[in-house]
PyMOL Python script that loads the backbone (N, CA, C, O; Angstrom):
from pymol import cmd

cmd.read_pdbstr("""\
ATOM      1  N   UNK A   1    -115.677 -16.989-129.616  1.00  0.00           N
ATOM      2  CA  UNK A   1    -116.185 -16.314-130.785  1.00  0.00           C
ATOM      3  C   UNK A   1    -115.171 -16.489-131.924  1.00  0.00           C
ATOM      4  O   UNK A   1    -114.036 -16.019-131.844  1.00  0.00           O
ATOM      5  N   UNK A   2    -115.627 -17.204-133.026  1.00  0.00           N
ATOM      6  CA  UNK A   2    -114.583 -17.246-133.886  1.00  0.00           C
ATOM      7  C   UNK A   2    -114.364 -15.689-135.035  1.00  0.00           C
ATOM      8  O   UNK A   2    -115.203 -14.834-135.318  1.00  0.00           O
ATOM      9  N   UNK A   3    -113.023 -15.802-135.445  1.00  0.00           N
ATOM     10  CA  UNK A   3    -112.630 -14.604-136.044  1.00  0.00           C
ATOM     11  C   UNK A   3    -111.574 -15.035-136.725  1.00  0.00           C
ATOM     12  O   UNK A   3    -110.795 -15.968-136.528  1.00  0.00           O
ATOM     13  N   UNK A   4    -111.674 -14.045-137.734  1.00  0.00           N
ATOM     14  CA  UNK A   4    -110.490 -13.387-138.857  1.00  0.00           C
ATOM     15  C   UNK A   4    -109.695 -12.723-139.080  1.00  0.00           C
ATOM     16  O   UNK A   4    -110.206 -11.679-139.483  1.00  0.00           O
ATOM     17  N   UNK A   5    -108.239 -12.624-139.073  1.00  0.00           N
ATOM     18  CA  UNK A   5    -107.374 -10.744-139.503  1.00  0.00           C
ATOM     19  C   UNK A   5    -108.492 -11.050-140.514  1.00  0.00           C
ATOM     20  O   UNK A   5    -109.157 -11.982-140.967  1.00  0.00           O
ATOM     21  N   UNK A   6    -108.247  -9.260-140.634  1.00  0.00           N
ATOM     22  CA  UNK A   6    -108.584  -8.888-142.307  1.00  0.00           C
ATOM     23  C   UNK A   6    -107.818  -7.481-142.456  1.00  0.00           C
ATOM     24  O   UNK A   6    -107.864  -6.491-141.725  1.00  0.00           O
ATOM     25  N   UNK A   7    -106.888  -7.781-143.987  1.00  0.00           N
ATOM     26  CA  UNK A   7    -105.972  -6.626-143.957  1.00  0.00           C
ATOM     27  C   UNK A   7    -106.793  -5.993-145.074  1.00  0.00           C
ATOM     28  O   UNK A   7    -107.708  -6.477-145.741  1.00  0.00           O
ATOM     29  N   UNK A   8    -106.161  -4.637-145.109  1.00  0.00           N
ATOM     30  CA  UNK A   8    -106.717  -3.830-146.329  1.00  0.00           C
ATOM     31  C   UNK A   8    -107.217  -2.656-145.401  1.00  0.00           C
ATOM     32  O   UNK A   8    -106.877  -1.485-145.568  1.00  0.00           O
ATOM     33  N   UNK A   9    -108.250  -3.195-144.187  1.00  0.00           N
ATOM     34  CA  UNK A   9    -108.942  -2.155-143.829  1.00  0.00           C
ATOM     35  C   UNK A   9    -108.350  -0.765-143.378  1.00  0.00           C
ATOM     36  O   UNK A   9    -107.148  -0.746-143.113  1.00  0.00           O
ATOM     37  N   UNK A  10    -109.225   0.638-143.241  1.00  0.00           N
ATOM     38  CA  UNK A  10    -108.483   1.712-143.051  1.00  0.00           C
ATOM     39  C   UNK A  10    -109.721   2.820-142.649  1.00  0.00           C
ATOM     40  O   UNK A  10    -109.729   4.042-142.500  1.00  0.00           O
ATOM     41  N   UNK A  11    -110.180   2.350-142.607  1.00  0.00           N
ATOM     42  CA  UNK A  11    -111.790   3.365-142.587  1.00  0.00           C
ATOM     43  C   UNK A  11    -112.891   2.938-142.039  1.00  0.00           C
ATOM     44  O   UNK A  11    -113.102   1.726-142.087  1.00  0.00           O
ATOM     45  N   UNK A  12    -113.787   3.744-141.437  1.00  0.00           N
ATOM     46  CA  UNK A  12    -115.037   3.296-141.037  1.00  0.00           C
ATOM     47  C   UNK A  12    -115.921   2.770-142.120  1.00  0.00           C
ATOM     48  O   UNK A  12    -116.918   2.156-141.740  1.00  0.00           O
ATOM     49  N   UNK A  13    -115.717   2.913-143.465  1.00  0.00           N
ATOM     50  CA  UNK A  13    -116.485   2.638-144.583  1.00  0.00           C
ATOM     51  C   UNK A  13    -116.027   0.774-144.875  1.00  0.00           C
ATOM     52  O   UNK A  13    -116.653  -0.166-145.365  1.00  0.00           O
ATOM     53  N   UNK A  14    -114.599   0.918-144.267  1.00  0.00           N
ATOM     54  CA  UNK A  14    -113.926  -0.943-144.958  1.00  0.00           C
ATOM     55  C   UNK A  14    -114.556  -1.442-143.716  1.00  0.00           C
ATOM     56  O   UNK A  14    -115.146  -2.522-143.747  1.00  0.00           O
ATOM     57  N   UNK A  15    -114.463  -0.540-142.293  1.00  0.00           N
ATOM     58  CA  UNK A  15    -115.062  -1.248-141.235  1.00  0.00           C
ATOM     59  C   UNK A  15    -116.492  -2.228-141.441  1.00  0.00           C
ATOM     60  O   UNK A  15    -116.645  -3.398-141.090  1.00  0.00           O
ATOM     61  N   UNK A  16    -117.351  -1.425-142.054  1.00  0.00           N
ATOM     62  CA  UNK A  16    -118.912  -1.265-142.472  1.00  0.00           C
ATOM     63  C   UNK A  16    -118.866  -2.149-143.241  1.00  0.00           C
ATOM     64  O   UNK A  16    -119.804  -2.911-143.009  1.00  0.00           O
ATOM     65  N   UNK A  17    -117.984  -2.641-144.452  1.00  0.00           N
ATOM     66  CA  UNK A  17    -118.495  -3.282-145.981  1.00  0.00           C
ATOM     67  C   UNK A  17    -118.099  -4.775-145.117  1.00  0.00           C
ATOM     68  O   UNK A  17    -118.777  -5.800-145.053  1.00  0.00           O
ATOM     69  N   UNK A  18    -116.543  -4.438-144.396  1.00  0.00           N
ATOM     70  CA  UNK A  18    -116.591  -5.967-143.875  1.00  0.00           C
ATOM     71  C   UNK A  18    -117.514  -6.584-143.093  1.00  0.00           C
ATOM     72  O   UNK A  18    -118.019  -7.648-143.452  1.00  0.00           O
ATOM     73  N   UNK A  19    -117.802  -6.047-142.059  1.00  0.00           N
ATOM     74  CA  UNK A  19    -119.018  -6.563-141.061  1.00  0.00           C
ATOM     75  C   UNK A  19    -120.128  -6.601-142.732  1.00  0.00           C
ATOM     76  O   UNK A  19    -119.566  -7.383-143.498  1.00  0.00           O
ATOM     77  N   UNK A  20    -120.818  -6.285-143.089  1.00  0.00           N
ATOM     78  CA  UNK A  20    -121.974  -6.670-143.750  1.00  0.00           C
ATOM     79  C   UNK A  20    -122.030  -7.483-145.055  1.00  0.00           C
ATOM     80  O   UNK A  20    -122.922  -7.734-145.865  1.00  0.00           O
ATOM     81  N   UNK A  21    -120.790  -7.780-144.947  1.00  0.00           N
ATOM     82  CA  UNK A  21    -120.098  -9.199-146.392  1.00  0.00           C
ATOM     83  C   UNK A  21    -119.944 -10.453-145.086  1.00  0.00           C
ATOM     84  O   UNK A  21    -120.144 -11.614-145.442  1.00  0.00           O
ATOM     85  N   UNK A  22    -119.581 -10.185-143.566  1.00  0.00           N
ATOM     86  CA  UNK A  22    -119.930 -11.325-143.125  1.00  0.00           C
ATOM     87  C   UNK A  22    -120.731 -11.875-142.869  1.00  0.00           C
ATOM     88  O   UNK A  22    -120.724 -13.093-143.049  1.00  0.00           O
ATOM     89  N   UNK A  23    -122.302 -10.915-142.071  1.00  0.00           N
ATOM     90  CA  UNK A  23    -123.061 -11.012-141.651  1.00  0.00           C
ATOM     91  C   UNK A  23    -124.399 -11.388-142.871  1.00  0.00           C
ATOM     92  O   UNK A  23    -125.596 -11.406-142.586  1.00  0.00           O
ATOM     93  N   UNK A  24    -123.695 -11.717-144.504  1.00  0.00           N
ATOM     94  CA  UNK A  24    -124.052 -12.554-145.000  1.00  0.00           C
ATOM     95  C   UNK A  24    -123.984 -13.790-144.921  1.00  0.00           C
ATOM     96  O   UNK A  24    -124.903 -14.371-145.497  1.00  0.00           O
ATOM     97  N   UNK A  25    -123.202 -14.452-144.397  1.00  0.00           N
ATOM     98  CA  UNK A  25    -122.519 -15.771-144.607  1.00  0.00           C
ATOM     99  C   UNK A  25    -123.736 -16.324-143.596  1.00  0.00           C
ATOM    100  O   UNK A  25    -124.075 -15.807-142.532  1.00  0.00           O
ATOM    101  N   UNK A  26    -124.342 -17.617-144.278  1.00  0.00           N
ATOM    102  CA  UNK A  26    -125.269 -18.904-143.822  1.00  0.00           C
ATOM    103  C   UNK A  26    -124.766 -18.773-142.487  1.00  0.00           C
ATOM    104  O   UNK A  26    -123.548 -18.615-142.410  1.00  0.00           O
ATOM    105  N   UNK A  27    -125.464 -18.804-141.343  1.00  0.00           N
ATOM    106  CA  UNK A  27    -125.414 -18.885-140.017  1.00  0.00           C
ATOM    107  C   UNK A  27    -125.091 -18.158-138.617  1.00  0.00           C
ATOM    108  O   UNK A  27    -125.267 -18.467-137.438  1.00  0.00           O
ATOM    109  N   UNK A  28    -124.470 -16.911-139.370  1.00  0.00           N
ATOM    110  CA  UNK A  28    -123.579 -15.709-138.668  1.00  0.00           C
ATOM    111  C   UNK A  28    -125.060 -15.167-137.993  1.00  0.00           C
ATOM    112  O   UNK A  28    -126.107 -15.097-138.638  1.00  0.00           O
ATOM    113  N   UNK A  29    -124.912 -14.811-136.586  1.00  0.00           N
ATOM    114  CA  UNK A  29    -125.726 -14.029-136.357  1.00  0.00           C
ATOM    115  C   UNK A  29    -125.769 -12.726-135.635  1.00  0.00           C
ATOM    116  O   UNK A  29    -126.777 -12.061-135.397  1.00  0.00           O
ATOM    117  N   UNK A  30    -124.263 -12.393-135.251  1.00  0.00           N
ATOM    118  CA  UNK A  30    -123.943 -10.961-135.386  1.00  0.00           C
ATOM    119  C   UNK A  30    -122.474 -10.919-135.645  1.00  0.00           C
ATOM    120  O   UNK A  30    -121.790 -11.942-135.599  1.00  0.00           O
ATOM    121  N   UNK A  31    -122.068  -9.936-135.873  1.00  0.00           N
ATOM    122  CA  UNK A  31    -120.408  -9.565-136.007  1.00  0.00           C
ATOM    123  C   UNK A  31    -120.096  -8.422-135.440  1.00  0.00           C
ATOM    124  O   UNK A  31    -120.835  -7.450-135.284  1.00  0.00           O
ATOM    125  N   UNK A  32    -118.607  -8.585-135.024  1.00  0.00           N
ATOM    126  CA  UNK A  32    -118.384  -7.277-134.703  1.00  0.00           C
ATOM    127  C   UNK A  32    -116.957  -6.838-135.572  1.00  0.00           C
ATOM    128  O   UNK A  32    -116.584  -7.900-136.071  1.00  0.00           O
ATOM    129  N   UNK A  33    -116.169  -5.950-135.902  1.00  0.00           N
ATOM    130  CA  UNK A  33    -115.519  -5.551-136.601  1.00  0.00           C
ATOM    131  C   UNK A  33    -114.148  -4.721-136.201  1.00  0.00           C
ATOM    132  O   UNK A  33    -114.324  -3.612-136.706  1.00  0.00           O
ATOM    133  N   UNK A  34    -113.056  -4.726-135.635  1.00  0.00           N
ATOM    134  CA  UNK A  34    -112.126  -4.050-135.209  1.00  0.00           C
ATOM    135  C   UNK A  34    -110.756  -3.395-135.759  1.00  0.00           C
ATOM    136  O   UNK A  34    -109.654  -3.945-135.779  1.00  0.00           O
ATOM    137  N   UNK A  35    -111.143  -1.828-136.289  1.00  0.00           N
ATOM    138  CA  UNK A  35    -110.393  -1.597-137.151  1.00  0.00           C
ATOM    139  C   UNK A  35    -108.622  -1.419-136.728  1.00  0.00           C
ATOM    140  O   UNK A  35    -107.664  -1.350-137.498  1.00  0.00           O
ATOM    141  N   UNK A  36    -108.649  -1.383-135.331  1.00  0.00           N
ATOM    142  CA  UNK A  36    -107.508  -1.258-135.083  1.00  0.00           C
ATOM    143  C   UNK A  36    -106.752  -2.979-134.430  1.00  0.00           C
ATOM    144  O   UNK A  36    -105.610  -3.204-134.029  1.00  0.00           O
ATOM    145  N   UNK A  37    -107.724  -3.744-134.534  1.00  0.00           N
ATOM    146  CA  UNK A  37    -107.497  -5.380-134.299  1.00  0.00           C
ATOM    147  C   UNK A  37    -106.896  -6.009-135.265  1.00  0.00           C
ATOM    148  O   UNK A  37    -106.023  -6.871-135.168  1.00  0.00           O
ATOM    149  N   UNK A  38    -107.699  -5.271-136.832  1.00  0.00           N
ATOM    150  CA  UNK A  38    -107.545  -5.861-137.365  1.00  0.00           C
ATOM    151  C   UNK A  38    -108.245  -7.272-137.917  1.00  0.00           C
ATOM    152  O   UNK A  38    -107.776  -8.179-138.604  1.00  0.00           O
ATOM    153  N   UNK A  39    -109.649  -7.061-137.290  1.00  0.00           N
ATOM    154  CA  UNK A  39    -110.267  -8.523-136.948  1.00  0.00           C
ATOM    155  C   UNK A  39    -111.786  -8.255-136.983  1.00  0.00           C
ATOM    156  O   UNK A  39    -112.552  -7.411-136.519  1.00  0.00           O
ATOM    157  N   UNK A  40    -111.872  -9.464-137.815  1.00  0.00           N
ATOM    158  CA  UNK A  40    -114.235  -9.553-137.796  1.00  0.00           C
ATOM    159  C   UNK A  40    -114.129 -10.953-136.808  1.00  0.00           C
ATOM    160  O   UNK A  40    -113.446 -11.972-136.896  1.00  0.00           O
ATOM    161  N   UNK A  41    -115.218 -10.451-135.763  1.00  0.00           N
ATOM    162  CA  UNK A  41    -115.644 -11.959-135.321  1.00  0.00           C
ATOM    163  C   UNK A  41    -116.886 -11.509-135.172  1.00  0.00           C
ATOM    164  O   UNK A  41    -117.531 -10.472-135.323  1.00  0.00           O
ATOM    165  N   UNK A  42    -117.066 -12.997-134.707  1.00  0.00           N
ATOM    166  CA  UNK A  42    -118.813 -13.214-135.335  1.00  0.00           C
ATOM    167  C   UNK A  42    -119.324 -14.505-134.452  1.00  0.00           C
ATOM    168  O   UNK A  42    -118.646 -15.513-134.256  1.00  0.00           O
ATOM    169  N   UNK A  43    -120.964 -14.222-133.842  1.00  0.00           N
ATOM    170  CA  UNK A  43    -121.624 -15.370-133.226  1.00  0.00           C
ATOM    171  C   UNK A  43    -121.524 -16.372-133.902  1.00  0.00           C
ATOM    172  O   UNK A  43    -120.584 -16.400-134.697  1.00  0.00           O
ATOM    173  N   UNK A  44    -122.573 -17.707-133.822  1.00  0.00           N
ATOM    174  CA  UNK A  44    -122.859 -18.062-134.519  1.00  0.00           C
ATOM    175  C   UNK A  44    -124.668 -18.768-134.363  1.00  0.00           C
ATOM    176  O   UNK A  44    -125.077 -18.877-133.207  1.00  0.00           O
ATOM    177  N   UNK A  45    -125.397 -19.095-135.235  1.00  0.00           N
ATOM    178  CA  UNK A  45    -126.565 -19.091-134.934  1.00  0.00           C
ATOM    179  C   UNK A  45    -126.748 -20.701-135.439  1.00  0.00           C
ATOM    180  O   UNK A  45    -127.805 -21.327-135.520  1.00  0.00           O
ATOM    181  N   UNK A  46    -125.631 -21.080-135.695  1.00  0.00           N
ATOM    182  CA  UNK A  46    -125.520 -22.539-136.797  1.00  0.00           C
ATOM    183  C   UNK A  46    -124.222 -22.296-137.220  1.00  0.00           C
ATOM    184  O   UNK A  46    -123.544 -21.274-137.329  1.00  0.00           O
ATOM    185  N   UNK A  47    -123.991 -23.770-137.487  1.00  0.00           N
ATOM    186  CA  UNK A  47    -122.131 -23.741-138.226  1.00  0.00           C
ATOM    187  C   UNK A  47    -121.756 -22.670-138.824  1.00  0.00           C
ATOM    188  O   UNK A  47    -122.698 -22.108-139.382  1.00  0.00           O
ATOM    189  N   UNK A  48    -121.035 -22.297-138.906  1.00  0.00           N
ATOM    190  CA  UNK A  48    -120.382 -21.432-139.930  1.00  0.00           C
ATOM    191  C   UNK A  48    -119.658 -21.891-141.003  1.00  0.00           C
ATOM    192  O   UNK A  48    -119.434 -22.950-140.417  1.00  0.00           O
ATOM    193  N   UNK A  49    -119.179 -22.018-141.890  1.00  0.00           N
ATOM    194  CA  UNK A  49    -118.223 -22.379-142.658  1.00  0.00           C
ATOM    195  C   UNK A  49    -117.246 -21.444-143.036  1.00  0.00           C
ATOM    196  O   UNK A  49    -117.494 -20.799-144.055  1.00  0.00           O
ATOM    197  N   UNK A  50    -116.012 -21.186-142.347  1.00  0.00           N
ATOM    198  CA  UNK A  50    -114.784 -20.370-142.188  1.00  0.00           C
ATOM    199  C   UNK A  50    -114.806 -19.992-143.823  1.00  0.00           C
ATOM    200  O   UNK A  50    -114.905 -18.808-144.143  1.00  0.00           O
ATOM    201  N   UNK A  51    -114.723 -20.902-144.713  1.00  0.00           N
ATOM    202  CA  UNK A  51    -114.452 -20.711-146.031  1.00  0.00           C
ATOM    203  C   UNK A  51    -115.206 -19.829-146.859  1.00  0.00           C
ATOM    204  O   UNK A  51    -114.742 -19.298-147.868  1.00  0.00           O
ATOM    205  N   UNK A  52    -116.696 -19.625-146.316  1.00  0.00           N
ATOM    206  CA  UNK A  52    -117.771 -19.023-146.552  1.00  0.00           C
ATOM    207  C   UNK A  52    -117.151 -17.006-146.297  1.00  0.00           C
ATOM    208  O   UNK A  52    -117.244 -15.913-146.856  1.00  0.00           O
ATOM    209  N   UNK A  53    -116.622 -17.572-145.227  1.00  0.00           N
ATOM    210  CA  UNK A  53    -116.597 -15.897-144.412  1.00  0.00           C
ATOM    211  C   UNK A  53    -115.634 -15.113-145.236  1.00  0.00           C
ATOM    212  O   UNK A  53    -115.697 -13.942-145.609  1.00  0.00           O
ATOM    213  N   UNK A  54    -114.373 -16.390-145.513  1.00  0.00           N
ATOM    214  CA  UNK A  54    -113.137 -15.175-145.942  1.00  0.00           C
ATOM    215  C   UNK A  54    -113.537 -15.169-147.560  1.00  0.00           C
ATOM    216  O   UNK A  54    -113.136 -14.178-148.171  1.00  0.00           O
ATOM    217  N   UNK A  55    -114.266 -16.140-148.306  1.00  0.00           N
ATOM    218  CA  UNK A  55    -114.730 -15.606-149.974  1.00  0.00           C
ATOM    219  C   UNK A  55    -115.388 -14.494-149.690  1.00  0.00           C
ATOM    220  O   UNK A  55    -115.069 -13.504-150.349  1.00  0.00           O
ATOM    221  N   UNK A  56    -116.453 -14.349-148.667  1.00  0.00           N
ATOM    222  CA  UNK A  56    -117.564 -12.904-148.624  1.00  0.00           C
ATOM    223  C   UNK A  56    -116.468 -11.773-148.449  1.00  0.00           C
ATOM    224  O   UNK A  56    -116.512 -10.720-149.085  1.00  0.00           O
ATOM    225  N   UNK A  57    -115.634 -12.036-147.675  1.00  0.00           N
ATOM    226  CA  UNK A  57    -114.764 -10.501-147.246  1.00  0.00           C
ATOM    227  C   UNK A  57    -113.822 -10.614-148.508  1.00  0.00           C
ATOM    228  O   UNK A  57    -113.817  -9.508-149.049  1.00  0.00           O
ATOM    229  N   UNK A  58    -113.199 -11.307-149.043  1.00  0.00           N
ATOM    230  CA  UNK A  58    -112.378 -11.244-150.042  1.00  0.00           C
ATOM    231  C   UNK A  58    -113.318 -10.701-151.909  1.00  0.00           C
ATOM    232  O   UNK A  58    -112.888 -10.382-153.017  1.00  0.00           O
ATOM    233  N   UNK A  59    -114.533 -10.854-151.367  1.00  0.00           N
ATOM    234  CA  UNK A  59    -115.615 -10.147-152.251  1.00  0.00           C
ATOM    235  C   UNK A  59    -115.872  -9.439-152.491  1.00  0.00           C
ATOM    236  O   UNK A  59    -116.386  -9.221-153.588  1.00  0.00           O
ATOM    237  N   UNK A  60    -115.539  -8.061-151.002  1.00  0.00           N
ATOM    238  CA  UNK A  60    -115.610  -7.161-151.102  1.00  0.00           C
ATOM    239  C   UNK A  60    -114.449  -6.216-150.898  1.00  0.00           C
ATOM    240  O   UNK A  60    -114.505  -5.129-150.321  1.00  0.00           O
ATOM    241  N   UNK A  61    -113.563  -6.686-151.359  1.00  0.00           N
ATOM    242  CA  UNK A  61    -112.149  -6.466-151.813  1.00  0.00           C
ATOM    243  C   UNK A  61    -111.233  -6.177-150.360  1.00  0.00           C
ATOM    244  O   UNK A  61    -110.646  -5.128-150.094  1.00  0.00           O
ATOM    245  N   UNK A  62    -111.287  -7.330-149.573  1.00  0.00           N
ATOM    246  CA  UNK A  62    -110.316  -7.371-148.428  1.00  0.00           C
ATOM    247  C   UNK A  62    -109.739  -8.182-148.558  1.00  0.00           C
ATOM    248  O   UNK A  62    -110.308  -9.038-149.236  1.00  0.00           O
ATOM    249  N   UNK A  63    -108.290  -8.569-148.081  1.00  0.00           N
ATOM    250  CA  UNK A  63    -107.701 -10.092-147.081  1.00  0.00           C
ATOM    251  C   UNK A  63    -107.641 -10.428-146.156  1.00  0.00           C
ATOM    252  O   UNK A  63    -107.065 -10.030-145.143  1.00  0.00           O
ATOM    253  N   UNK A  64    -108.364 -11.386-146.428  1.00  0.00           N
ATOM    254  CA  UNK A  64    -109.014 -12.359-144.747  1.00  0.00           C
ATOM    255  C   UNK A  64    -107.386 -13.505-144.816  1.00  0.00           C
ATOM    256  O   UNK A  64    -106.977 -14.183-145.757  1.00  0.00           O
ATOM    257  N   UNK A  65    -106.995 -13.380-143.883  1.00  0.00           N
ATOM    258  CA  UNK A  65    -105.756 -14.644-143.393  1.00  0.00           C
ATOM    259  C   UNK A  65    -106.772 -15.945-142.676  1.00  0.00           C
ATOM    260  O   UNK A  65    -106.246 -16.968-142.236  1.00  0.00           O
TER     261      UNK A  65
END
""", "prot")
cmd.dss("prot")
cmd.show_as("cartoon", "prot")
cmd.util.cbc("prot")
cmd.orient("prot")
């Protein structure tokens, strides 16, 4: 399952915005979100494009490494 850190998060609310800024991205077809991981991963239903995932989370004001 591929995945991301993503820093910033702190809340069930950053939990929430991240999972649903990924589970935009062309091909994702579920995610899961781990606030104490530190980490979104995500199926895939079709390619993903990594680059796709961390602009969506960095969209909604996180940092994806």
């Amino acid at each position: 399952m591929p995945s991301l850190i993503i820093n910033g998060m702190s809340c069930e609310h950053c939990r929430a915005s991240v999972a649903k800024a990924v589970a935009t991205v062309p091909g994702v077809e579920s995610v899961e979100v781990s606030l104490e991981k530190k980490r979104a991963a995500w199926t895939e239903k079709s390619p993903v494009d990594i680059e796709a995932v961390r602009k969506a989370v960095a969209a909604v004001g996180f940092d994806p490494e």
